[in-house]
C-alpha positions, 0 to 999 in steps of 0.5 A: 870161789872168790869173796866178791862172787860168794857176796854176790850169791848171797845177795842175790839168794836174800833178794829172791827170798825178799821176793818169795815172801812178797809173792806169798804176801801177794797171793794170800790176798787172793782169798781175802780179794774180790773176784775181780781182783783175783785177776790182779792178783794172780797176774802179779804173782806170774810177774813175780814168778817171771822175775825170779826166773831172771833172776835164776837165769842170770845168777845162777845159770852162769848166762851173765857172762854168757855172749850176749845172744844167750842172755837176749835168747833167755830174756826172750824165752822169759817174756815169751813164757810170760805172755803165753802165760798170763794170755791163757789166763786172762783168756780163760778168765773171760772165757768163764765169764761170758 
């Protein structure tokens, strides 16, 4: 390998530590939170989970040089993932409710 590619790598591996530990922070405001901002809170923290898989796509799953259909395909599959995920949330949250 390359200087340039292992200094990419490395980048990219402190970013989604710098991310870890953000989503760490977020969700361990959910015990100290209301119950309506637990909502918050948890949608956050799937959105940070989703930017993460991006990032692990691209990065790490060689998609960045990939044709270009493959990186809007996983781009798709990633927002796709993330409707149907925070959509069954959010239902479920209203549907406890009422």
């Amino acid at each position: 390998m390359n200087a340039g590619f292992e200094k990419r790598l490395s980048l990219v591996w402190l970013a989604l530590s710098a991310i870890t530990i953000l989503q760490l922070g977020v969700v361990s405001l959910d015990g100290r939170a209301a119950l309506a901002r637990s909502s918050a809170i948890t949608a956050s923290a799937i959105v940070i989970a989703l930017i993460k898989v991006r990032i692990i796509i691209r990065e790490f799953m060689g998609v960045r040089h990939a044709p270009v259909l493959l990186g809007r395909l996983t781009d798709l599959w990633v927002v796709l993932t993330g409707a149907i995920l925070l959509g069954g949330y959010l239902a479920g949250a209203a549907f406890a409710k009422g």
